[in-house]
N, C-alpha and C positions, 0 to 999 in steps of 0.2 A: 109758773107763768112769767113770760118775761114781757115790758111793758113797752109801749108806745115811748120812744123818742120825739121832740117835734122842735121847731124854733118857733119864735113870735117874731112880729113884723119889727123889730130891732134888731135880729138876725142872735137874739138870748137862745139858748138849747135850755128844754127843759124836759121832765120824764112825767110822766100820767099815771092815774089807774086805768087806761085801754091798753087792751092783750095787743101787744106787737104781731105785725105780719111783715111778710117781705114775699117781694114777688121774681117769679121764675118763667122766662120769657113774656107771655100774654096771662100768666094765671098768679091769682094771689093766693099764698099759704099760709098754713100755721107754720111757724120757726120749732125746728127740732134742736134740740141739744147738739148734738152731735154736728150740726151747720154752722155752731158760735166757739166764739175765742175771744178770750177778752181782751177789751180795744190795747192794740199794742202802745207804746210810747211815742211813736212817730206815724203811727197815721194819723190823718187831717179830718177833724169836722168841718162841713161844710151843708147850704142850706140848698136842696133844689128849687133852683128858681119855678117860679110859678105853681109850683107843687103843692098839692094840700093832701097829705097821708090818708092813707086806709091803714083800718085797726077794726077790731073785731070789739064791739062795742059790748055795752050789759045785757044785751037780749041774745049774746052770743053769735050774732050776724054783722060781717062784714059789712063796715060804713067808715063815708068818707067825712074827714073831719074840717070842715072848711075853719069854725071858729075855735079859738082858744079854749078849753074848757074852764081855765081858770081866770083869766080877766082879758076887759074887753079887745078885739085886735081879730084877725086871722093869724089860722096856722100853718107853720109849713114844713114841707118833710125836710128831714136831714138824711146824710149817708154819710158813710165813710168816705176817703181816698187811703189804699193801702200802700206800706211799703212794700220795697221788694222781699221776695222771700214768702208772700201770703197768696193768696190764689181764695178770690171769689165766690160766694156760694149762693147766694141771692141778694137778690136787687131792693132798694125800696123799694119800698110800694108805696105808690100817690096816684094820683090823677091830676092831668094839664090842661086845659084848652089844647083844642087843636090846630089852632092857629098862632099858640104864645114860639117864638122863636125858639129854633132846637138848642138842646142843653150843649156846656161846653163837652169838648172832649175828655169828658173824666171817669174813673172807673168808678160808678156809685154803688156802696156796700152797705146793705142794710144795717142802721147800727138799734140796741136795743139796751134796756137798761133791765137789772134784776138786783134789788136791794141799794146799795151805793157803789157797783159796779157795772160801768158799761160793755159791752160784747158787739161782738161785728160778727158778721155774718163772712167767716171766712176759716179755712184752714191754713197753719206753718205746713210748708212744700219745699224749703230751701234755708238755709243757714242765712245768716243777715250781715255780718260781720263787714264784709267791703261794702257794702251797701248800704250803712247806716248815715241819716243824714251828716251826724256830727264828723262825719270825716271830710266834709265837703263845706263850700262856699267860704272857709277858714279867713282871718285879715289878712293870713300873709298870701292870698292866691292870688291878687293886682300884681304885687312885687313879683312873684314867680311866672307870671303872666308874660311882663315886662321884660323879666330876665331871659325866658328864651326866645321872644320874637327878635331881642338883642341880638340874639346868635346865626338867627337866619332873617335878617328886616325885611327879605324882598316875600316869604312865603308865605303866600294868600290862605293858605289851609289854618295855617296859627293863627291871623288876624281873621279869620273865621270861625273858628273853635274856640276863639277869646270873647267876642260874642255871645259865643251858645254858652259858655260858660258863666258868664257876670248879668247876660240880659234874661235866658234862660235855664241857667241853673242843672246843666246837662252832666250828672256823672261821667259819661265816658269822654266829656270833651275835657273835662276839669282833669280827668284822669292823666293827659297828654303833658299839661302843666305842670302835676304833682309828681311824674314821674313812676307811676307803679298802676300797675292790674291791669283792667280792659281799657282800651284808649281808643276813642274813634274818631275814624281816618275817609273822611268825606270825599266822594269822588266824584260821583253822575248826580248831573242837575236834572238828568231825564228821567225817565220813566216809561215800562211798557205795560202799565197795568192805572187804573184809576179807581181805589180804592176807596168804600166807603167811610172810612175813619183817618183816611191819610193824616197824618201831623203838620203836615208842611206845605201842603196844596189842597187846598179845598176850594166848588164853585162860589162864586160870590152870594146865592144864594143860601147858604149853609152856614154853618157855624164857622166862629173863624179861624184860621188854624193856628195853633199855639208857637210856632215857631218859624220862621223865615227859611227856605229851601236854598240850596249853594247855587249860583248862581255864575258862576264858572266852570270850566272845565281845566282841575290843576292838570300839569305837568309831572311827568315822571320824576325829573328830580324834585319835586317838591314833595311829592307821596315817599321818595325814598329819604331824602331829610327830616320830616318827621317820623316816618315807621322804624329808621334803624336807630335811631337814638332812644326811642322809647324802647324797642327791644330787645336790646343789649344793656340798657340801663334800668329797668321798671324791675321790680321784683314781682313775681307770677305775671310777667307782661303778656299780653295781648295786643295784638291790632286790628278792628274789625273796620274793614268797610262795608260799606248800607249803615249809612246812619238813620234817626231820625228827622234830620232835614237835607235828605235827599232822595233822588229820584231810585234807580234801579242799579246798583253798582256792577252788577256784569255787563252792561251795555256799555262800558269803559274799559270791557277786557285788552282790547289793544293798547292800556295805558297799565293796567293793572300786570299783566302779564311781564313786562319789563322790569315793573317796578317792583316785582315779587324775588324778582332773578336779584337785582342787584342788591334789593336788602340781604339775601340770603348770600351774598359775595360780602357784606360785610360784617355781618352775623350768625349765628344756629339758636342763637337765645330764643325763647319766645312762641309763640303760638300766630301763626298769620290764620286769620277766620274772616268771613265774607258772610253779610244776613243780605238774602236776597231770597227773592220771590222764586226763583230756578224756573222761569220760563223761557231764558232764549237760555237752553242746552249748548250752544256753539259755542257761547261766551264761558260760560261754566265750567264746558271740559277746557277749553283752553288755561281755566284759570287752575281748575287743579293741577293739570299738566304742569303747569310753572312750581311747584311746591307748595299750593295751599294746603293747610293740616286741617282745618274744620270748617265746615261750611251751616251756618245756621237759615233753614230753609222756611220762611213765612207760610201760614196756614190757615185755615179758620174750619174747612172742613175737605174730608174725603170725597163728597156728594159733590160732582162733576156741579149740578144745578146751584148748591149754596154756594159752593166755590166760586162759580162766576158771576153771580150776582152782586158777592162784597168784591169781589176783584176787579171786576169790569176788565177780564186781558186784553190787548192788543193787539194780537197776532202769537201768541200762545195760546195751550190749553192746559187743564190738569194733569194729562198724559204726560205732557213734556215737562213737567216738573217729576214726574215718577222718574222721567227715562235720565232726568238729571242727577237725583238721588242714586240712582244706578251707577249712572257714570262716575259718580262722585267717591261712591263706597270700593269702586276697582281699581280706582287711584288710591286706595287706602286714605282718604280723607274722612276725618270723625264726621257723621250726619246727624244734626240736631233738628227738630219740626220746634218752629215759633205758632204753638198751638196758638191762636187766639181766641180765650176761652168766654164762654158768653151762656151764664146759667139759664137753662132753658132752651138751648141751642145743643151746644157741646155734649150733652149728658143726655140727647134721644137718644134711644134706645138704637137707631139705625143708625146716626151718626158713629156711636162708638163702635158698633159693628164693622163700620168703613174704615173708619180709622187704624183699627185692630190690623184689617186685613190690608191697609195700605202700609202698616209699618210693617208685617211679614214679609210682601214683596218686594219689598224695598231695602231690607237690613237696616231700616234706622236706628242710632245707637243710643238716643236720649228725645225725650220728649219734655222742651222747656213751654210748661203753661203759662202764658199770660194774659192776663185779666185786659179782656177789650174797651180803649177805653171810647165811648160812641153814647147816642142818646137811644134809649133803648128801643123808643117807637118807633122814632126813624129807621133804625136797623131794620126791624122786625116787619117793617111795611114793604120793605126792599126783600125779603128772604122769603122762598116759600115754605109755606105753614102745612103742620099735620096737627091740626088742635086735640085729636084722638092718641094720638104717639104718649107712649111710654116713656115717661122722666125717670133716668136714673137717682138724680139729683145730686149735685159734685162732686162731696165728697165719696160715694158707690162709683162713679165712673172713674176717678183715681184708683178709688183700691181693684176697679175692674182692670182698667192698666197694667196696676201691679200682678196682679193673677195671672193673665191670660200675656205678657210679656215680661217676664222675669228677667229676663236679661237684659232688657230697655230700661235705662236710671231714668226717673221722674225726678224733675226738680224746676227752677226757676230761671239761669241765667249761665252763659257760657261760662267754662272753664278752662283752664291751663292746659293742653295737650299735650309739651315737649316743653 
C-alpha cells in the first residue's frame, strides 16, 4: 500500500496511514506499481492551492481529507513537478471549490510515500543528461550573458533570451549563452491558434501566464547572428524556433526562409528545427524548402473535436497540419508530434487508436511526449467527455506505441539530425 502525501497550512509535506490515490482525467484510482518511480532528485514538491486530497480512508472508501489527521490546521494536496525525461501518469487527486482561481500552469504528478521513500506517479521516457537542472542557471551565465550581447549590442533576440533566461530560467534560451545543444531562436510575436495552456498569452481572466511573449518582429540579420554562431560553435547544436514565449513561428516564414538560406551560407553544423503547430502549410513548405532538417509539430490529440477545442485555430484545421507533416516528410525533413500528454485524456482507448493511425499516414518518425502543463478541470470542462471510454492508462498506451509502431522512437525532447 502506498500512502497519502499531504502538506499542512505552513506549506510542511507530511506522509499518513491513508491508502494513496491519484486521479485520471475525471476519475479517482487506486495507484498501481507499475504507474510509480521514485521521486527523482530534481523534481519539485509543491502544494495545490486550494486543494484538500482524497485518499481511500479505513473503511476502504474514498474520502476527502479536509483536516490534518494529526494536529490541528487543514490539509492539502501535494504533486510533484517533473523533470525532463519523465512523462506523467496520474494526477492528484483533491478536490477545490469551484470558484477558487485556476491552478498555475504546472504539470501536477501524484506523489506518494511507501516506508521512507517517496514515488511520483510517472515513468523515465528519455535520457536526463542535457537536461538536468545543475547544468543551468551557473554564476558565471550574467558574465556569459554580457559577453555575447558584447558581440552583437544592437540584437533584440539576445536582450530577449537574457530575459527568458535570468527572469525565467528557460534552458533553451540559456542554452544560446552557454553555447551548446538546443538553443532557442524566437521569431513570431503572433499566433494563429489560441491555445488553452499557452505559456505566454493567456485571457486576463485565466491564470497568469508564466512568461512574457516577444513582442517584436526580429529581422533576418538578427535570426542569422545568432543561429550561425550557435551552430557552428555549440557541440550537438540545435536551433529551434517556436519558442515558449512566442506566438506561431511559421507565420514569419518570409523572415525564416532567408534566414535559413544564409545561415547555411555560413555553416552545414547543426541541426535547424522549427516547433510549430503546422497549421498554415504555405509557411511550412516554404520553410522546409529552405533547408529545414526537423520540424517538431504540437499535438494534444488526433480527434478533429479535442484538437480544436484546446487549439481554438484560426483559419486552419487538423487536416492541414496532416497535409503539413506530409509535406514536411517529402522534403526529407525529421517529423516529431509534441504529444501533449494529459492522463485520462491521451490513454482513451479512441484517442490512441487516432493517433496510431494519424502517425501511419503521415510517416512520423518520433513521438516526443509531454506532460501538459494546465489545471486539470479547467481542461477537462473545455474537452468533450466519454466517461464510459476505456483508459489504457499511460504507461499501456506507451508500450501500445511501442508495439503497434516500431519504427517510431518514443521519447522526450528534440535531437541532433546532422
Amino acid at each position: 500500500m502506498y500512502n497519502l502525501v499531504y502538506a499542512n497550512e505552513s506549506g510542511e509535506f507530511y506522509d499518513s496511514d491513508f491508502q494513496a490515490v491519484g486521479r485520471t482525467g475525471n476519475r479517482f484510482v487506486e495507484i498501481m506499481e507499475e504507474e510509480l518511480t521514485p521521486l527523482p532528485d530534481n523534481a519539485g514538491l509543491v502544494l495545490v492551492p486550494g486543494g484538500h486530497p482524497i485518499a481511500i480512508n479505513n473503511d476502504g472508501q474514498f474520502a476527502l481529507i479536509r483536516e490534518d489527521p494529526y494536529q490541528p490546521g487543514q490539509a492539502y494536496a501535494v504533486g510533484a513537478t517533473l523533470p525532463q525525461g519523465y512523462t506523467r501518469t496520474l494526477l492528484p487527486a483533491y478536490q477545490r471549490k469551484d470558484d477558487d482561481q485556476l491552478l498555475p500552469l504546472l504539470g501536477y504528478a501524484a506523489v506518494v510515500s511507501k516506508g521512507d521513500q517517496l514515488y511520483v506517479a510517472a515513468v523515465q521516457t528519455d535520457e536526463l543528461h542535457k537536461w538536468e537542472p545543475q547544468h543551468y542557471s551557473s554564476a558565471d551565465l550574467p558574465q556569459l550573458i554580457d559577453n555575447r550581447i558584447n558581440k552583437h549590442p544592437e540584437n533584440r533576440i539576445l536582450k530577449h533570451l537574457s530575459g527568458c533566461s535570468l527572469d525565467y530560467h528557460c534552458f533553451t534560451a540559456q542554452n544560446i549563452f552557454y553555447t551548446r545543444w538546443e538553443g532557442g531562436l524566437p521569431v513570431s510575436p503572433a499566433c494563429n491558434a489560441n491555445c488553452l495552456g499557452c505559456i505566454s498569452k493567456q485571457p486576463a481572466e485565466c491564470c497568469p501566464s508564466p512568461q512574457n511573449r516577444l513582442d517584436f518582429h526580429p529581422t533576418v540579420q538578427e535570426l542569422v547572428e545568432v543561429g550561425a554562431y550557435h551552430l557552428e560553435n555549440a557541440p550537438e547544436g540545435i536551433i529551434s524556433f517556436g519558442q515558449g514565449c512566442e506566438g506561431e513561428p511559421s507565420l514569419e516564414a518570409e523572415k525564416i526562409v532567408p534566414a535559413v538560406k544564409a545561415i547555411r551560407d555560413v555553416t552545414l553544423k547543426g541541426t535547424i528545427n522549427i516547433n510549430s503547430n503546422a497549421g498554415y502549410t504555405e509557411g511550412v513548405k516554404k520553410i522546409a524548402e529552405a533547408g529545414l532538417n526537423s520540424i517538431r509539430v504540437s499535438i494534444i490529440s488526433a480527434n478533429p473535436q479535442v484538437y480544436n477545442a484546446y487549439y481554438q485555430p484560426k483559419g486552419y484545421t487538423l487536416n492541414n497540419v496532416k497535409e503539413s507533416i506530409k509535406v514536411c516528410k517529402s522534403k526529407g525533413v525529421y517529423v516529431s508530434l509534441n504529444l501533449l500528454t494529459f492522463p485520462g485524456l491521451t490513454d482513451r482507448e479512441s484517442e490512441t487508436e487516432e493517433l496510431i493511425k494519424l502517425i501511419r499516414q503521415t510517416g512520423v518518425d518520433m513521438v516526443q511526449i509531454r506532460n501538459l502543463n494546465i489545471d486539470p478541470d479547467y481542461l477537462l470542462s473545455k474537452l468533450p467527455q466519454n466517461p464510459e471510454e476505456e483508459l489504457l492508462g499511460i504507461p499501456t498506451f506507451i508500450k501500445t506505441l511501442s508495439n503497434e509502431l516500431p519504427k517510431v522512437k518514443i521519447g522526450n525532447y528534440s535531437k541532433t539530425i546532422i
